[in-house]
C-alpha positions in Angstrom: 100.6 74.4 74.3 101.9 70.8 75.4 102.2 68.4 72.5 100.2 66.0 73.8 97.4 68.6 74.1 98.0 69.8 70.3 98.6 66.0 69.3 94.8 65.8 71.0 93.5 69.0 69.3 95.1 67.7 66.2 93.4 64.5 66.2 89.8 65.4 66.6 90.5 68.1 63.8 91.1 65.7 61.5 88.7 62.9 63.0 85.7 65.5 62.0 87.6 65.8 58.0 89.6 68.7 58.5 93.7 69.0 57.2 95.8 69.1 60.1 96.0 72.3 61.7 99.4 74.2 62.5 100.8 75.6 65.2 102.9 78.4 66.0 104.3 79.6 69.0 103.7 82.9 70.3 108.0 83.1 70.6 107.9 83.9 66.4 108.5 87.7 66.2 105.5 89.7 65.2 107.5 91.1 61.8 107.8 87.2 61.1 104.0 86.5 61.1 103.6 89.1 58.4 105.4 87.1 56.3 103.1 84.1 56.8 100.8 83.1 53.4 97.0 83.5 53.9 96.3 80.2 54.5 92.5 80.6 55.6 92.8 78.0 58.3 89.9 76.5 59.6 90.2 77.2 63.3 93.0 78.2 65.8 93.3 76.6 69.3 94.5 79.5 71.2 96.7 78.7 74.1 95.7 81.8 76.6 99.4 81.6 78.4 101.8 81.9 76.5 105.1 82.9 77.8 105.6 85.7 75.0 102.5 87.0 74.2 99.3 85.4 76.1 96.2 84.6 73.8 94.0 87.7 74.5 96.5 89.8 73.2 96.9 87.5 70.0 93.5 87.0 69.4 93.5 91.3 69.2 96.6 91.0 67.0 94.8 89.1 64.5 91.9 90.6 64.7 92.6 94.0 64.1 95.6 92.8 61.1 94.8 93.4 57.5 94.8 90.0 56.9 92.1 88.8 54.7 92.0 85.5 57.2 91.8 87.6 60.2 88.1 86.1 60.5 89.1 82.4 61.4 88.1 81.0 64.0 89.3 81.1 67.5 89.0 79.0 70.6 90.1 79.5 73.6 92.1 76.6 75.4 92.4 77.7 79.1 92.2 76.3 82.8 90.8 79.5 83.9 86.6 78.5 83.7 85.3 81.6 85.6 82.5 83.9 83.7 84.7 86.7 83.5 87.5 84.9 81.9 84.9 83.7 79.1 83.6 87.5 78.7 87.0 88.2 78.0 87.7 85.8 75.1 84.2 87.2 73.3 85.0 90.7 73.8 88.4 90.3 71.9 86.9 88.3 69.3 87.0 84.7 70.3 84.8 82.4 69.2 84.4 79.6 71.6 85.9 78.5 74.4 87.3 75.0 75.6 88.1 74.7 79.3 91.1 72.4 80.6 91.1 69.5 81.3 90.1 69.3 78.0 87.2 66.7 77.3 87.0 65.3 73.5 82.9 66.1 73.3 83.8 69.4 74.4 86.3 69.9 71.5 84.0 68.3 68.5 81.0 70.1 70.6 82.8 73.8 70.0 83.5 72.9 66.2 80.5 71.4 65.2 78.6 74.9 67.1 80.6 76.9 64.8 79.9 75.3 61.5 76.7 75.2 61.7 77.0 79.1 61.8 79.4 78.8 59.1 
């Protein structure tokens, strides 16, 4: 994901009273994600091309871990705005989705959405 598009993400995280996310890229080998701490994040912004491993795939990597914050939060942060591309986020788990040119209503709109579910 660019910076300034995490440096965006970042801000309106912690504009609605949230600690600053983090980010990691998708170039960290899978054997070193293991090691991470359950850190029970809020949400992940999920970049859906990656040049390693694109989001889909990640979203079913954490999904189907043995993590006990494999439940968090997923967005999707993608140019690609067709229907089928938005099936394919739900069906792997995601749970929202935030098309590019990303639009700051859109972003506190998706969060808000979720924690009211919460």
């Amino acid at each position: 994901m660019k910076k300034r598009l995490m440096a965006l993400l970042m801000g309106v995280v912690l504009s609605l009273g949230f600690c600053q996310p983090v980010s990691a890229s998708s170039s960290v080998p899978r054997e070193k994600t293991k090691e991470y701490k359950v850190a029970f994040y809020f949400a992940i912004f999920m970049d859906m091309q990656m040049p390693v491993m694109d989001g889909i795939e990640a979203t079913r990597r954490i999904r189907s871990s043995e993590r006990e914050d494999r439940d968090v939060l997923i967005f999707a942060v993608t140019a690609n705005t067709l229907t089928k591309d938005q099936q394919v986020c739900e069906e792997v788990g995601m749970n929202g989705y935030i098309p590019k040119p990303i639009k700051l209503k859109e972003i506190e709109s998706a969060i808000r959405e979720k924690m009211v579910v919460m």
